[in-house]
PDB file of the backbone (N, CA, C, O) and the ligand in Angstrom, with CONECT records:
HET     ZN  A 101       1
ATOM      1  N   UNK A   1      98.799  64.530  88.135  1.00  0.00           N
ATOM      2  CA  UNK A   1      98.997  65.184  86.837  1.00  0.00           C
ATOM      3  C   UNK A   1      99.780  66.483  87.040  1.00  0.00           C
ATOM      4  O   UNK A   1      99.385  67.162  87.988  1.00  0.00           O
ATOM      5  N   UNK A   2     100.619  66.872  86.468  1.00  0.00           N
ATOM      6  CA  UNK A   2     101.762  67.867  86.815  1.00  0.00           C
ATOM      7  C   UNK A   2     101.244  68.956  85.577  1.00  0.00           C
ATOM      8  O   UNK A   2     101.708  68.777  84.451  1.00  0.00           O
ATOM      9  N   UNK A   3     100.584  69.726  85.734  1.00  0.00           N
ATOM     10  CA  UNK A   3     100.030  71.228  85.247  1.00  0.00           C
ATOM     11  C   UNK A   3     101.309  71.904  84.368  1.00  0.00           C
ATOM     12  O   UNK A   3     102.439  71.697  84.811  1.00  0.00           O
ATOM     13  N   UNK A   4     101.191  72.549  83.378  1.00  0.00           N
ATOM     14  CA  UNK A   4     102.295  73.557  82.558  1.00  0.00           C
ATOM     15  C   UNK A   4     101.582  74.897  83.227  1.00  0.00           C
ATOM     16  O   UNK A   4     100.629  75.180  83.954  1.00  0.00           O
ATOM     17  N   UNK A   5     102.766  75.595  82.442  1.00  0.00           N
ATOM     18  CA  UNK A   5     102.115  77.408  82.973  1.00  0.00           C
ATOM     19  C   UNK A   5     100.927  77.737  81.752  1.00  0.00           C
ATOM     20  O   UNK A   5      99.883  78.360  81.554  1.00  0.00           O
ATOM     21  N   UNK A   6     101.763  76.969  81.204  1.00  0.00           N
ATOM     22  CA  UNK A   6     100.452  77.293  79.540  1.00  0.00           C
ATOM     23  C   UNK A   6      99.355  76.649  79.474  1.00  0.00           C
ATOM     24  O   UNK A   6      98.559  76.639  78.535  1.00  0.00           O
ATOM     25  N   UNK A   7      99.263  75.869  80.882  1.00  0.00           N
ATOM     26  CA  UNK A   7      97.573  74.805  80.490  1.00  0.00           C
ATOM     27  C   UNK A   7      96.783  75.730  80.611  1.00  0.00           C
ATOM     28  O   UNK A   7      97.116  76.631  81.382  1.00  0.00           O
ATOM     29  N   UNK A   8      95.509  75.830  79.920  1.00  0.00           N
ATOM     30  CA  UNK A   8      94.640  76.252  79.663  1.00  0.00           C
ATOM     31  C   UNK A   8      93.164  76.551  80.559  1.00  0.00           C
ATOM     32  O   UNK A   8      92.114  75.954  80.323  1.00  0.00           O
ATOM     33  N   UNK A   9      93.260  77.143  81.162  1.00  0.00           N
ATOM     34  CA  UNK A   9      91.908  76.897  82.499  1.00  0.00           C
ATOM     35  C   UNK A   9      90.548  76.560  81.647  1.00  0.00           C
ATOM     36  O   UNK A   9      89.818  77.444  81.199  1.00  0.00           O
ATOM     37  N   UNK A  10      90.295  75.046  81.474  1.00  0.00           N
ATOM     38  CA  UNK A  10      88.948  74.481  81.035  1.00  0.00           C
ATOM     39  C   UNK A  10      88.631  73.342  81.744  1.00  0.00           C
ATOM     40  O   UNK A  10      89.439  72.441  81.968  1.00  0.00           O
ATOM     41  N   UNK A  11      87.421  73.355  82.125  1.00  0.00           N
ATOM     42  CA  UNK A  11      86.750  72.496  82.439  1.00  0.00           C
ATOM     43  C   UNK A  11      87.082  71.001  82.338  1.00  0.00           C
ATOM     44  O   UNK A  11      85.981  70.451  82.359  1.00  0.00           O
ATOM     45  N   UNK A  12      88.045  70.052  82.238  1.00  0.00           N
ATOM     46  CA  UNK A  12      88.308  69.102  81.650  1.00  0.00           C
ATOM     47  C   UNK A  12      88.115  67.896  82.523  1.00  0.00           C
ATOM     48  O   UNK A  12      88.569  67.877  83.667  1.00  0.00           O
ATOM     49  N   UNK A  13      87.581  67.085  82.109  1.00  0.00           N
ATOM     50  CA  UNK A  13      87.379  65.491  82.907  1.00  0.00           C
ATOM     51  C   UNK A  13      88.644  65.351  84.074  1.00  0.00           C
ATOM     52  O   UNK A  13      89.833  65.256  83.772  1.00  0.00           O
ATOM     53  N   UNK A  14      88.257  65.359  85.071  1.00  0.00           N
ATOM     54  CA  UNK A  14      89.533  64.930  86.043  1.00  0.00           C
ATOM     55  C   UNK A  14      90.483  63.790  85.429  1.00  0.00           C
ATOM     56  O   UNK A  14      91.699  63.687  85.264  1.00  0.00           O
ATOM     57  N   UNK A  15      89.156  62.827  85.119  1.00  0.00           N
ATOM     58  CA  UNK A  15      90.196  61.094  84.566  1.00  0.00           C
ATOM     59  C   UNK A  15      90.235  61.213  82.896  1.00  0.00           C
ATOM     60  O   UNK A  15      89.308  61.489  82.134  1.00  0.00           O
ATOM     61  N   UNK A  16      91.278  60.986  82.672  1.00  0.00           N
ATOM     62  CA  UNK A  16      91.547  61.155  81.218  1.00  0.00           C
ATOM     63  C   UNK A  16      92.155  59.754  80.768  1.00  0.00           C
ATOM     64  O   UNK A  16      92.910  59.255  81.603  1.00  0.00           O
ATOM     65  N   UNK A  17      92.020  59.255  79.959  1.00  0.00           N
ATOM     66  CA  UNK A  17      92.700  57.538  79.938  1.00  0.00           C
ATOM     67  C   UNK A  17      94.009  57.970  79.379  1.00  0.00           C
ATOM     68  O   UNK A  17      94.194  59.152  79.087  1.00  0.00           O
ATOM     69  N   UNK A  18      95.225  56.763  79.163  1.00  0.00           N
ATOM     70  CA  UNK A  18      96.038  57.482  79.066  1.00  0.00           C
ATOM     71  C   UNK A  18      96.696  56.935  77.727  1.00  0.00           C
ATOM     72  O   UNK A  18      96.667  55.710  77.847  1.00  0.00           O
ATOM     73  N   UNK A  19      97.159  57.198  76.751  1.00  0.00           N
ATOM     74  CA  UNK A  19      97.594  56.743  75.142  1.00  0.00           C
ATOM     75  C   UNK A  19      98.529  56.058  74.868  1.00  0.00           C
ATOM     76  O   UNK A  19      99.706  56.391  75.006  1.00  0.00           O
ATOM     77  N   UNK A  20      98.113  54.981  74.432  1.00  0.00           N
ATOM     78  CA  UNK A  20      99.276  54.067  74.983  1.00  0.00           C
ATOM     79  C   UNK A  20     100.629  54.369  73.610  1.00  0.00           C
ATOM     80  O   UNK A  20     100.330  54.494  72.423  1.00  0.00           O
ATOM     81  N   UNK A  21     102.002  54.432  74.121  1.00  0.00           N
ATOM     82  CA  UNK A  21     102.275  55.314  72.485  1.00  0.00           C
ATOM     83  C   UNK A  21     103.036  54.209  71.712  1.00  0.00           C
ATOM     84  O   UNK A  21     104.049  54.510  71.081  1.00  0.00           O
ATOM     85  N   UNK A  22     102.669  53.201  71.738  1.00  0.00           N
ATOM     86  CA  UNK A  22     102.657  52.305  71.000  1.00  0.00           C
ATOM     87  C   UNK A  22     101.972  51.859  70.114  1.00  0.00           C
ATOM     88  O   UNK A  22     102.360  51.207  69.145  1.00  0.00           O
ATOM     89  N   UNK A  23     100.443  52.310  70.493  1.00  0.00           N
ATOM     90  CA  UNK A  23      99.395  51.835  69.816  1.00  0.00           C
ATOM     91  C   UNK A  23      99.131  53.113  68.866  1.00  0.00           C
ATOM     92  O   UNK A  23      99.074  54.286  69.236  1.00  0.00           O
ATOM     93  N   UNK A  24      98.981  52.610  67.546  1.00  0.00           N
ATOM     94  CA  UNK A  24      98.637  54.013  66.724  1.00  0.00           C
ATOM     95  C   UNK A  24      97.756  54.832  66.651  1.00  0.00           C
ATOM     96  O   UNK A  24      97.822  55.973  66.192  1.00  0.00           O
ATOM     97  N   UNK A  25      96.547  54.085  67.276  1.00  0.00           N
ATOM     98  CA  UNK A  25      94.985  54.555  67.187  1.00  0.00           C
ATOM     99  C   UNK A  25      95.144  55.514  68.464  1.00  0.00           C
ATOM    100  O   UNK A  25      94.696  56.660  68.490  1.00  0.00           O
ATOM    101  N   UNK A  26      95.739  54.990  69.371  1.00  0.00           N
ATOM    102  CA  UNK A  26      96.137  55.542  70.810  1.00  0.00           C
ATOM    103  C   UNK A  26      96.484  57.231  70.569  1.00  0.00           C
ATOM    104  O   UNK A  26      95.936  58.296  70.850  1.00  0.00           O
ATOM    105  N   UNK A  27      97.694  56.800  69.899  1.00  0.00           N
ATOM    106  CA  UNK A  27      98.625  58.253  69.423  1.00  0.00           C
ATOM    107  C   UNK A  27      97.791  58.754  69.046  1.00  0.00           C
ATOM    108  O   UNK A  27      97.172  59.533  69.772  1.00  0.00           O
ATOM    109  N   UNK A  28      97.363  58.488  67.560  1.00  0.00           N
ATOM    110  CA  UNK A  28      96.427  59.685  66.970  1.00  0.00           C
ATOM    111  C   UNK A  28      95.596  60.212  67.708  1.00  0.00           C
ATOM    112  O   UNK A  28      95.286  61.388  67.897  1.00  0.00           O
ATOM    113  N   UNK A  29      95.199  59.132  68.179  1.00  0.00           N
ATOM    114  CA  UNK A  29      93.668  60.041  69.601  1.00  0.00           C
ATOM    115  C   UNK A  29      94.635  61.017  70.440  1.00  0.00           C
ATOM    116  O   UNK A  29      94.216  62.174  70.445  1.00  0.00           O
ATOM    117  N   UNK A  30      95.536  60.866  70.975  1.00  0.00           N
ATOM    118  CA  UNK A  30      96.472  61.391  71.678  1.00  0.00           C
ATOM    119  C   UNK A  30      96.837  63.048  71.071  1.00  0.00           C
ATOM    120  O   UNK A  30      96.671  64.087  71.709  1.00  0.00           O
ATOM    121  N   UNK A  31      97.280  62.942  69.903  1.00  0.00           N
ATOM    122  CA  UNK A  31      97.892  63.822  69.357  1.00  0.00           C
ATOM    123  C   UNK A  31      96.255  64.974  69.135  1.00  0.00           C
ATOM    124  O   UNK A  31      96.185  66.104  69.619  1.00  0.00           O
ATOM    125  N   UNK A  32      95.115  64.306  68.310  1.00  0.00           N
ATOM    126  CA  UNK A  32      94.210  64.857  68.291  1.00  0.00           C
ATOM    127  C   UNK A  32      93.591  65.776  69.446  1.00  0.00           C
ATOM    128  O   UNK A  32      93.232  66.928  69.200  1.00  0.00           O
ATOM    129  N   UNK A  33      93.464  65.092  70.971  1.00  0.00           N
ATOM    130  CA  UNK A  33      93.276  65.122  71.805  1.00  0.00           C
ATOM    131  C   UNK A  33      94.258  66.931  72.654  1.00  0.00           C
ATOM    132  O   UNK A  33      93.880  68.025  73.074  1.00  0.00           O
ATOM    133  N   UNK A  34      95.188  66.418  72.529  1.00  0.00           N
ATOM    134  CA  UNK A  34      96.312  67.526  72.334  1.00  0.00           C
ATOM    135  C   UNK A  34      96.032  68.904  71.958  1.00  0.00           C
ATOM    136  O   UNK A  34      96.101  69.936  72.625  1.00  0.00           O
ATOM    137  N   UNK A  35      95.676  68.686  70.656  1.00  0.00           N
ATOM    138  CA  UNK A  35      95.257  69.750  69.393  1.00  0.00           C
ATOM    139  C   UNK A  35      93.895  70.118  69.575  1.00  0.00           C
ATOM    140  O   UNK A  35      93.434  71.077  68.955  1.00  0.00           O
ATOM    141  N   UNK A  36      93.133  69.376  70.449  1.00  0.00           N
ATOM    142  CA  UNK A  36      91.675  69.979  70.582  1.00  0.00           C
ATOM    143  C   UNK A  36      91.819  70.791  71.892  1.00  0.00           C
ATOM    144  O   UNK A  36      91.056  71.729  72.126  1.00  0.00           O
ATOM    145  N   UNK A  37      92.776  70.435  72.720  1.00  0.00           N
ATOM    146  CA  UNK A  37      93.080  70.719  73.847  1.00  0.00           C
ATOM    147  C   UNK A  37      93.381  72.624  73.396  1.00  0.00           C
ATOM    148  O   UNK A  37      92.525  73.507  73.360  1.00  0.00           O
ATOM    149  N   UNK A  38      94.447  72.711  73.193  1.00  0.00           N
ATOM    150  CA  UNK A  38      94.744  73.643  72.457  1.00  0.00           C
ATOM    151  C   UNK A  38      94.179  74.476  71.879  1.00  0.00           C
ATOM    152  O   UNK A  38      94.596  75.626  72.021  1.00  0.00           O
ATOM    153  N   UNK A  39      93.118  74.252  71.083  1.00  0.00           N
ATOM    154  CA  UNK A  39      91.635  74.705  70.323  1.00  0.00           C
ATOM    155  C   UNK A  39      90.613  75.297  71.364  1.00  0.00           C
ATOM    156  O   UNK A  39      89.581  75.875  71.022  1.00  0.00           O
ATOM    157  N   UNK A  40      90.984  75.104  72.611  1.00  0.00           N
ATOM    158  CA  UNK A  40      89.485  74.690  73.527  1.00  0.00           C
ATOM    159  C   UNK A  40      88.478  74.081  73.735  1.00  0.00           C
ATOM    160  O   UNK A  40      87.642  74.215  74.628  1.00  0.00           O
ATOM    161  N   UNK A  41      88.565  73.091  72.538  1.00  0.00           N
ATOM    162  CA  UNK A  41      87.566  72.251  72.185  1.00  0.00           C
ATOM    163  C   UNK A  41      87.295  70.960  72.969  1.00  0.00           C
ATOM    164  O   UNK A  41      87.632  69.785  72.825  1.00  0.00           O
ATOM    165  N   UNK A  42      86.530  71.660  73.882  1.00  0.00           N
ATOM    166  CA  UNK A  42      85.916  70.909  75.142  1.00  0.00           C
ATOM    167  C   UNK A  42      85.553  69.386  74.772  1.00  0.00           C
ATOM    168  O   UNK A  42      85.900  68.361  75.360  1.00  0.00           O
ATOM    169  N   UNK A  43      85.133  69.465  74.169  1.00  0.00           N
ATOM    170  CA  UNK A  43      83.637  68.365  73.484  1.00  0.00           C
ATOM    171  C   UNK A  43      84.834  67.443  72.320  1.00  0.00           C
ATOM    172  O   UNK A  43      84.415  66.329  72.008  1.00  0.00           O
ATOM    173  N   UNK A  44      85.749  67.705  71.915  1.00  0.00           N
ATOM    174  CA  UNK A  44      86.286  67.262  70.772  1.00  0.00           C
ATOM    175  C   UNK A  44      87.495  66.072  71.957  1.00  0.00           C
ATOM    176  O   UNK A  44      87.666  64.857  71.859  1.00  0.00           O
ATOM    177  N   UNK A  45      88.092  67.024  72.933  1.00  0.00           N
ATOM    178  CA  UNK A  45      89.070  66.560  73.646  1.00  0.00           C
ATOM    179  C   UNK A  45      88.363  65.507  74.375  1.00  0.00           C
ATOM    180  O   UNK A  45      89.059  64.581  74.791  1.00  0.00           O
ATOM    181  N   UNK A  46      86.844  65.478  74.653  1.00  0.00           N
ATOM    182  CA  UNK A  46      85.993  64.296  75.414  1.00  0.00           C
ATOM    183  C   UNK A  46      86.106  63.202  74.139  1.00  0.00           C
ATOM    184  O   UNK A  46      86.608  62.078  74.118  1.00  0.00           O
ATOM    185  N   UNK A  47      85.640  63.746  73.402  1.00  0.00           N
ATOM    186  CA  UNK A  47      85.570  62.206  72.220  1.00  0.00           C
ATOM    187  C   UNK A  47      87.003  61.727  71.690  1.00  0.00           C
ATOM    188  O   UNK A  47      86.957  60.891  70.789  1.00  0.00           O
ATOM    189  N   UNK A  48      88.009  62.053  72.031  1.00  0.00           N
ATOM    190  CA  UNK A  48      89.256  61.625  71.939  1.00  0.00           C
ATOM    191  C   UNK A  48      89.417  60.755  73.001  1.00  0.00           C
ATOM    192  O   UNK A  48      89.807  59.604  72.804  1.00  0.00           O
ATOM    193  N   UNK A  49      89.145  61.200  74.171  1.00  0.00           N
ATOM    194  CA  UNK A  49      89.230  60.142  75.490  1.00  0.00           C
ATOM    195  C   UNK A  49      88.698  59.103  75.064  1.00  0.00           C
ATOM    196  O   UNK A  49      89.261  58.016  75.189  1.00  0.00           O
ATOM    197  N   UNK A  50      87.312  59.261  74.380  1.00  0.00           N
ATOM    198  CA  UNK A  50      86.719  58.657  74.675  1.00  0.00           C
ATOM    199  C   UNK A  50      87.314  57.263  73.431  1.00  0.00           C
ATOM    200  O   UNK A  50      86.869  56.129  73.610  1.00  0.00           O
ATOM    201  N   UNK A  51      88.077  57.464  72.523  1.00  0.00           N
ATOM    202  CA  UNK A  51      88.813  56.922  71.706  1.00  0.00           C
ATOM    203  C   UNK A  51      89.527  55.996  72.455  1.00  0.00           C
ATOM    204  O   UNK A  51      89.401  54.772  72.489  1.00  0.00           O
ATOM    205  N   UNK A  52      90.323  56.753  73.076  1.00  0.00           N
ATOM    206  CA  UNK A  52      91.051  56.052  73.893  1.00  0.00           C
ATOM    207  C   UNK A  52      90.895  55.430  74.390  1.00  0.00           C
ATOM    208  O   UNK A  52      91.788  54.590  74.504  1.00  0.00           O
ATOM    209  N   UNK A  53      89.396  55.210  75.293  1.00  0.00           N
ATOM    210  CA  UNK A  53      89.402  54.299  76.879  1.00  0.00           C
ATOM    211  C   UNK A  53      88.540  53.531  76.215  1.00  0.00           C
ATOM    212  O   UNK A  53      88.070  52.535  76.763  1.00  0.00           O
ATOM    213  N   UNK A  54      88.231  53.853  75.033  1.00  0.00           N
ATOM    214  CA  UNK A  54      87.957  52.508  73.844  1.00  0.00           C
ATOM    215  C   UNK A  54      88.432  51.422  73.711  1.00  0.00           C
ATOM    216  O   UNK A  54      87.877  50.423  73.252  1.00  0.00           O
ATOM    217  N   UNK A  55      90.074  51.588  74.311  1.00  0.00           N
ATOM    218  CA  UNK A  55      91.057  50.437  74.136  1.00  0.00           C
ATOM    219  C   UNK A  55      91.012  49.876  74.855  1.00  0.00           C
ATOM    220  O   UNK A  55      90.662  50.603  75.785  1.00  0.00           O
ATOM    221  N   UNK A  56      91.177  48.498  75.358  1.00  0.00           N
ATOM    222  CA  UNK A  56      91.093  47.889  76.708  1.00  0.00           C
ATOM    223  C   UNK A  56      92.501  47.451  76.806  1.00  0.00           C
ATOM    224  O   UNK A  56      92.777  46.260  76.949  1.00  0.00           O
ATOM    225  N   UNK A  57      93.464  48.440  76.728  1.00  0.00           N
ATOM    226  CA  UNK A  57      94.747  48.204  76.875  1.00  0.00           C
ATOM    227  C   UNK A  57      95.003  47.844  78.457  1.00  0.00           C
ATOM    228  O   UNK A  57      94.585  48.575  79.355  1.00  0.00           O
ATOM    229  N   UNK A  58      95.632  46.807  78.661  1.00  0.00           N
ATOM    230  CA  UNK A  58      95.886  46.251  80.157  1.00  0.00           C
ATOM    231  C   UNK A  58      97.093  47.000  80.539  1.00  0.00           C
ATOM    232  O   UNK A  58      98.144  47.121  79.909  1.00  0.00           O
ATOM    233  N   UNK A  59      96.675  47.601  81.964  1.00  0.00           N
ATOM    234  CA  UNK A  59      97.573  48.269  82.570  1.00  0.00           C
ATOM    235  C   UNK A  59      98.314  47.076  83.812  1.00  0.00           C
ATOM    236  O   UNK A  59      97.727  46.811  84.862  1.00  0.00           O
ATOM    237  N   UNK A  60      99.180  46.690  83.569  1.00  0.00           N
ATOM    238  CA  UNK A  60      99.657  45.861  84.380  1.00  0.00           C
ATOM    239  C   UNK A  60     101.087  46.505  85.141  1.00  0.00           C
ATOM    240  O   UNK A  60     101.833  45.792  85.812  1.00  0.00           O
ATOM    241  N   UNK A  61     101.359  48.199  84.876  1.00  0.00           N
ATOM    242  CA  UNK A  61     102.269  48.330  85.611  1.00  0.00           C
ATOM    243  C   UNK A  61     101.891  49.382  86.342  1.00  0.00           C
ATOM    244  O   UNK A  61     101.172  50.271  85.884  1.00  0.00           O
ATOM    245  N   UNK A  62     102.337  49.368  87.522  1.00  0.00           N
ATOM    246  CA  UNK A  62     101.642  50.406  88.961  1.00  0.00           C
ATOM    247  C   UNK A  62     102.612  51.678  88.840  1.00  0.00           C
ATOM    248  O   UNK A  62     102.406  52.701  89.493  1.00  0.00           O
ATOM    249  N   UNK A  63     103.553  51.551  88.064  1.00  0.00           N
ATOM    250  CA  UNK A  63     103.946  52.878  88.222  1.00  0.00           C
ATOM    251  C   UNK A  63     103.639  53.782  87.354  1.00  0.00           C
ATOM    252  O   UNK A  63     103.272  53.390  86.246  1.00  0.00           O
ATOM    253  N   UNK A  64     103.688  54.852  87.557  1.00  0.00           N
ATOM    254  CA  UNK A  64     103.505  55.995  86.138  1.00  0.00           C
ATOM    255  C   UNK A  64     104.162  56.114  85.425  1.00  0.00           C
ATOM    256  O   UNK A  64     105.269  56.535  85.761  1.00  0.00           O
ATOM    257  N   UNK A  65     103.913  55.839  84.078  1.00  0.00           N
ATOM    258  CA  UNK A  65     104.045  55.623  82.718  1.00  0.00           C
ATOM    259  C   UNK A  65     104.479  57.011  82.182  1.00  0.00           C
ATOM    260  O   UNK A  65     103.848  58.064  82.092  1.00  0.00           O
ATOM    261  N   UNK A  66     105.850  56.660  81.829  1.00  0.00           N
ATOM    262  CA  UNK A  66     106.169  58.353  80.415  1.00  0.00           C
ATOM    263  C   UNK A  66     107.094  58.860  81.547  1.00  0.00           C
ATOM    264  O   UNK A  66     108.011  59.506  81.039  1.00  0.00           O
ATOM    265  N   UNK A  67     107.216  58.791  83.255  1.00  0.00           N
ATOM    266  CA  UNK A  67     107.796  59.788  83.977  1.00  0.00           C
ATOM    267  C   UNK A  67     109.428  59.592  83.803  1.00  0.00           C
ATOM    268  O   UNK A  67     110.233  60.521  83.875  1.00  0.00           O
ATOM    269  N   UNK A  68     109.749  58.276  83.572  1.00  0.00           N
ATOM    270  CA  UNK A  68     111.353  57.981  82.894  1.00  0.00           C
ATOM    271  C   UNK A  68     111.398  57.409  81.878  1.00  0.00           C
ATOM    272  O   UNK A  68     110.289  57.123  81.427  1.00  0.00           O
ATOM    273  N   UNK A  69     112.223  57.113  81.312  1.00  0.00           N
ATOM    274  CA  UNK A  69     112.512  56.418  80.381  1.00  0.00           C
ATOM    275  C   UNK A  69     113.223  55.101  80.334  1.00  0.00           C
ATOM    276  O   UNK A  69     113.422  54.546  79.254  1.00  0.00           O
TER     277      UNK A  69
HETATM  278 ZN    ZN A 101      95.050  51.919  71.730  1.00  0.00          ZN2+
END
């Protein structure tokens, strides 16, 4: 996970699932997730994950996702 200067020093789940941005429910959790992030909202940014890894979206590719296009 590649850190900004602006991330926020909180406590946050090492594993975070990841949004698939195709899926809309994904995004919104995503975007929410984001915005709670932002907020500090520890507890809000967990139940967004937890949105997320709700999905049983199949990861069938080994590389990391989002780093090109
Ligand atoms: Zn999804």
């Amino acid at each position: 996970m590649t850190s900004k200067t602006t991330a926020p020093a909180l406590p946050m789940p090492a594993l975070e699932p990841v949004a698939r941005p195709d899926c809309r429910v994904c995004h919104a959790a995503h975007r929410g997730r984001t915005a709670a992030r932002v907020q500090q909202a520890a507890g809000r940014v967990r139940h967004y994950n937890e949105i997320i890894a709700a999905h049983p979206h199949t990861i069938d590719q080994g590389d990391d996702e989002g780093a090109k296009e």
